[in-house]
C-alpha positions in Angstrom: 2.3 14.3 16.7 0.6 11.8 19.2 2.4 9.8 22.0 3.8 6.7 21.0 1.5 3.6 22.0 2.3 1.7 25.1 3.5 -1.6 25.2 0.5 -2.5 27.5 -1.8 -0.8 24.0 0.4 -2.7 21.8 -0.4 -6.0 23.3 -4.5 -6.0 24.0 -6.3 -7.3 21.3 -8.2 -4.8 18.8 -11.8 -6.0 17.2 -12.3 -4.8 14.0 -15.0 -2.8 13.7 -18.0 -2.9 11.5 -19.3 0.1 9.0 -18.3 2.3 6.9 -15.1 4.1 7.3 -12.8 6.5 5.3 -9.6 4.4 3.4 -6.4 5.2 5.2 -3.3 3.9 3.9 0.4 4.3 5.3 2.3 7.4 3.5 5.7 5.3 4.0 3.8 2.4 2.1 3.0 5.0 -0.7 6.0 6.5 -1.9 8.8 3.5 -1.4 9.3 0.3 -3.1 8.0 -2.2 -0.6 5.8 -5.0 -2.9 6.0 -7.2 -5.7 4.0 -5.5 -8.0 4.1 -8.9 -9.9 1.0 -11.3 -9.9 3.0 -13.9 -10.6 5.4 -15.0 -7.7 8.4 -13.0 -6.9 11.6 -14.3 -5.6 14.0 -11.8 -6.6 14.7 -9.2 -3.4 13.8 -5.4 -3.9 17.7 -3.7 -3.1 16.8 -0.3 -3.1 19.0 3.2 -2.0 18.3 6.8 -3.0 20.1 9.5 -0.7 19.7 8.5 2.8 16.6 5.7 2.5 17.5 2.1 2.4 15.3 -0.4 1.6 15.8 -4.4 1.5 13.1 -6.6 0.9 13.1 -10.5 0.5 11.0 -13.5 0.3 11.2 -17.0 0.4 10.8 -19.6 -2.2 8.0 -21.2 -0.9 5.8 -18.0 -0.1 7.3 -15.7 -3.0 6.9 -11.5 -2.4 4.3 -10.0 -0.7 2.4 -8.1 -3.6 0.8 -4.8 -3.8 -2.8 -6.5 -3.9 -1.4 -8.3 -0.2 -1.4 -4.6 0.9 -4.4 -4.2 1.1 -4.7 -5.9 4.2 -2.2 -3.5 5.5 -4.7 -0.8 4.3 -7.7 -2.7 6.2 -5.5 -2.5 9.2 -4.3 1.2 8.9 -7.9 2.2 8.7 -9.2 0.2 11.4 -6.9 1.3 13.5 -6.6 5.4 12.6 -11.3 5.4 12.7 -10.8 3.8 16.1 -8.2 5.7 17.3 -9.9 9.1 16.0 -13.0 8.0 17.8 -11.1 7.1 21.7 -11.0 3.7 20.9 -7.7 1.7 22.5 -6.1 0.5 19.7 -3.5 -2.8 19.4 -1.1 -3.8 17.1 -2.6 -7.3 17.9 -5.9 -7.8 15.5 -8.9 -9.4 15.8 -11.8 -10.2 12.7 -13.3 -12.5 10.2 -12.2 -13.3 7.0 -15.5 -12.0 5.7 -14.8 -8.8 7.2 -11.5 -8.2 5.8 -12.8 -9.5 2.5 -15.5 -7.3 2.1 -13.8 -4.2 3.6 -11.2 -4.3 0.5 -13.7 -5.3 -2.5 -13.2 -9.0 -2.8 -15.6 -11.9 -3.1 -16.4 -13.9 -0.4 -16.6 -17.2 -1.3 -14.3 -20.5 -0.2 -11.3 -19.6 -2.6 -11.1 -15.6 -1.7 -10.5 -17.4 2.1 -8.2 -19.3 1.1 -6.7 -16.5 -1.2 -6.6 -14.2 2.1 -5.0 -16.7 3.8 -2.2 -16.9 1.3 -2.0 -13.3 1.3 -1.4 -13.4 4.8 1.1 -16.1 5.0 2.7 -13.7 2.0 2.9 -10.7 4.5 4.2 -12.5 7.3 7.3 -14.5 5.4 8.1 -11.3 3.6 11.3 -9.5 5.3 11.8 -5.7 5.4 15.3 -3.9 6.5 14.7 -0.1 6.1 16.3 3.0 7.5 13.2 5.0 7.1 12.4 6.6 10.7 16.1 5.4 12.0 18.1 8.0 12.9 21.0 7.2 9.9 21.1 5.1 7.1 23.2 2.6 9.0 20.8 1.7 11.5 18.3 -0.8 9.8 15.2 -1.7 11.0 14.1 -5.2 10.3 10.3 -7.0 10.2 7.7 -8.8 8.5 4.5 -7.3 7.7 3.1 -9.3 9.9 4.5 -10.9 12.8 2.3 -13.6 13.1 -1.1 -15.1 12.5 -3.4 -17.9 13.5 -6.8 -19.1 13.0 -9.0 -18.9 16.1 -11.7 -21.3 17.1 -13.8 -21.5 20.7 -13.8 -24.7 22.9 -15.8 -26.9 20.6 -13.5 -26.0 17.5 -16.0 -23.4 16.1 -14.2 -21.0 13.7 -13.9 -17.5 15.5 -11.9 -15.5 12.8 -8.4 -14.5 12.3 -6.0 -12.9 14.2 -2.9 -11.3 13.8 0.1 -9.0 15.0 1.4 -6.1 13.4 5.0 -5.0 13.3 5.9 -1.8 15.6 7.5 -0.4 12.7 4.1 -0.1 10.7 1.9 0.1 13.7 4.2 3.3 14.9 3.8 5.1 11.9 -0.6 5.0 11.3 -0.4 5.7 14.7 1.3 9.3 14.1 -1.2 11.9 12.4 1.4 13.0 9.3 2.7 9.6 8.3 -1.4 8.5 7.4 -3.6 9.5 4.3 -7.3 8.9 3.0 -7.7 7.4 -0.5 -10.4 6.6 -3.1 -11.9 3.3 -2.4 -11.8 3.1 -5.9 -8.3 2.1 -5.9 -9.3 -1.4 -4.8 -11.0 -1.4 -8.2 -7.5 -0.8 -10.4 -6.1 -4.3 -11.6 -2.6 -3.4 -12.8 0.1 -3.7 -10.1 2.2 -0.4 -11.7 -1.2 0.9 -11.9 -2.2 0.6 -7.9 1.5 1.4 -7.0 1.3 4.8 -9.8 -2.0 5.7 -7.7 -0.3 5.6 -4.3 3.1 7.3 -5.6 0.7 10.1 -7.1 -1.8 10.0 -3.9 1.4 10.9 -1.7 2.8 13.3 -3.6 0.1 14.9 -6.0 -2.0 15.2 -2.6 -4.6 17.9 -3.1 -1.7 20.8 -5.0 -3.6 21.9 -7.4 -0.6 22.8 -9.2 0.4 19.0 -9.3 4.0 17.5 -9.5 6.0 15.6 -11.9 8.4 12.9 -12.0 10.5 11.6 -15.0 9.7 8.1 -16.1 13.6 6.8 -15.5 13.3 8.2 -11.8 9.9 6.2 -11.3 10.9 2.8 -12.9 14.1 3.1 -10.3 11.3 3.8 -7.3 9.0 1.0 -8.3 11.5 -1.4 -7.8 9.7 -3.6 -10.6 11.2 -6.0 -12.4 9.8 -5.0 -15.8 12.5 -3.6 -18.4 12.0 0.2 -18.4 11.0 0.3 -22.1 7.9 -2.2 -20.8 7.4 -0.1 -17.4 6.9 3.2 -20.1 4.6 1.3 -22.1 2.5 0.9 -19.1 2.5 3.8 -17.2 1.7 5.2 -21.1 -1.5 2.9 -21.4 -2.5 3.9 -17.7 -2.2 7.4 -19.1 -4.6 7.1 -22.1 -6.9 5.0 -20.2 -6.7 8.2 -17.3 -7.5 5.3 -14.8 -6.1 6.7 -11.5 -9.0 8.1 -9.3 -9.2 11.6 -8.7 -6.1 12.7 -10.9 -5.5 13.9 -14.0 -2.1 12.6 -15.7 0.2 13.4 -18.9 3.5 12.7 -20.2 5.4 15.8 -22.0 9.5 16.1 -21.6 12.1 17.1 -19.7 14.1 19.5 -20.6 17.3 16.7 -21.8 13.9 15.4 -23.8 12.9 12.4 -21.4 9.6 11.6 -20.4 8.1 13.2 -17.9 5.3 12.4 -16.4 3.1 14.9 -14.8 -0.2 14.3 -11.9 -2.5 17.1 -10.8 -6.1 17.0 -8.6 -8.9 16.3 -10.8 -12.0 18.7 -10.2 -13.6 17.9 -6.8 -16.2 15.8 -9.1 -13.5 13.3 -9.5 -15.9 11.3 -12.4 -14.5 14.3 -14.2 -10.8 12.9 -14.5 -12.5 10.3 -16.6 -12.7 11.7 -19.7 -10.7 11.2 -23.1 -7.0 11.7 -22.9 -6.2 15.0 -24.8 -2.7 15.6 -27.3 -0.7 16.4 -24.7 -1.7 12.7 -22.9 -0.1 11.3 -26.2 3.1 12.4 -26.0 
């Protein structure tokens, strides 16, 4: 576990960096109910509790919910931050790039609406509340943010666009910043269009990791720890399509029963050439 960031490191600004790097995304993130995974605007607030993990989440009417497709800012973020920090770089939760950067980085088009897309992604993620016990030290102390603090367009003297910048919460920033709380993914998961179907990929991601004797969850258990507002019997039907299709990169699914005959759905490592999770789904996949 590394040293928690100084308040002097919080503060400095950090340039994004150009180049490839490996997708990290923030294991908290992953296996709890934090977005709208809803295209269309979401009001409603996400009221979630399972055993000691509380999670509230509202929006307002004029931005709506951040959505799961908003996180992937985050995700930019998370691995800008873990490359640089793996590298010696002084990191910041204060963030410094170009729309064009950020756009590319996560597989979008670059072109004046994706700007001003980004820019109501951003205004999503920083209207968006959070109070959560995760990482408190009991269930009745609540930490409370937005995923992003602030943000502001930055231009030089003679009004010259200079990019975007933004803070991060110290609740986010915190946990990339600890080695066990941050995970690689398949860049390919900016290529999945379904918002059950990006949050099945990061649920399975977290816990499916590399066992290669997988893990399972029953279907009632995962349409509680969505926290989407689709009916169950609709939330089956997808996470059933997303099955046949075998979409999720690098895993293999299938749906068989539990033992009081409900569906369970079950996630294991693909072989390391993940194009081979890609094939037709077999009879079991049907069930």
């Amino acid at each position: 576990m590394r040293a928690p960031p100084s308040d002097e490191e919080s503060i400095a600004r950090f340039h994004a960096r150009a180049g490839k790097m490996a997708l990290r995304d923030a294991q908290d993130l992953m296996a709890w109910p934090f977005f709208s995974l809803a295209k269309s605007g979401r009001i409603a607030p996400i009221d979630f509790r399972m055993g000691e993990i509380a999670i509230r989440v509202e929006a307002t009417v004029e931005y709506g919910m951040a959505t799961i497709w908003d996180a992937d800012i985050l995700i930019w973020a998370t691995s800008q931050i873990v490359d640089a920090r793996d590298n010696g770089l002084r990191t910041s939760r204060t963030m410094a790039a170009t729309p064009h950067e950020i756009l590319t980085f996560i597989g979008r088009g670059t072109s004046a609406r994706d700007y001003l897309l980004l820019k109501a992604a951003l205004d999503r993620l920083q209207s968006t509340t959070i109070a959560t016990s995760i990482r408190q030290p009991t269930e009745r102390r609540m930490h409370r943010f937005s995923w992003i603090n602030e943000w502001k367009e930055r231009t030089d003297r003679s009004g010259r666009p200079l990019g975007i910048e933004l803070v991060l919460p110290d609740w986010f920033y915190a946990g990339i910043m600890a080695d066990p709380f941050v995970l690689t993914i398949d860049r390919a998961y900016f290529d999945l269009t379904g918002g059950i179907e990006r949050w099945l990929y990061r649920l399975v991601r977290k816990h499916g990791g590399r066992q290669a004797r997988g893990w399972s969850f029953d279907l009632r258990h995962l349409h509680a720890k969505s926290g989407s507002l689709s009916a169950y019997k609709r939330f089956a039907f997808e996470v059933r399509s997303i099955v046949r299709r075998q979409s999720l990169p690098g895993y293999r699914l299938a749906l068989g029963l539990t033992k009081a005959r409900e569906p369970l759905l079950t996630f294991k490592p693909c072989h390391p050439d993940p194009f081979t999770c890609f094939g037709k789904a077999t009879a079991e996949d049907k069930l």
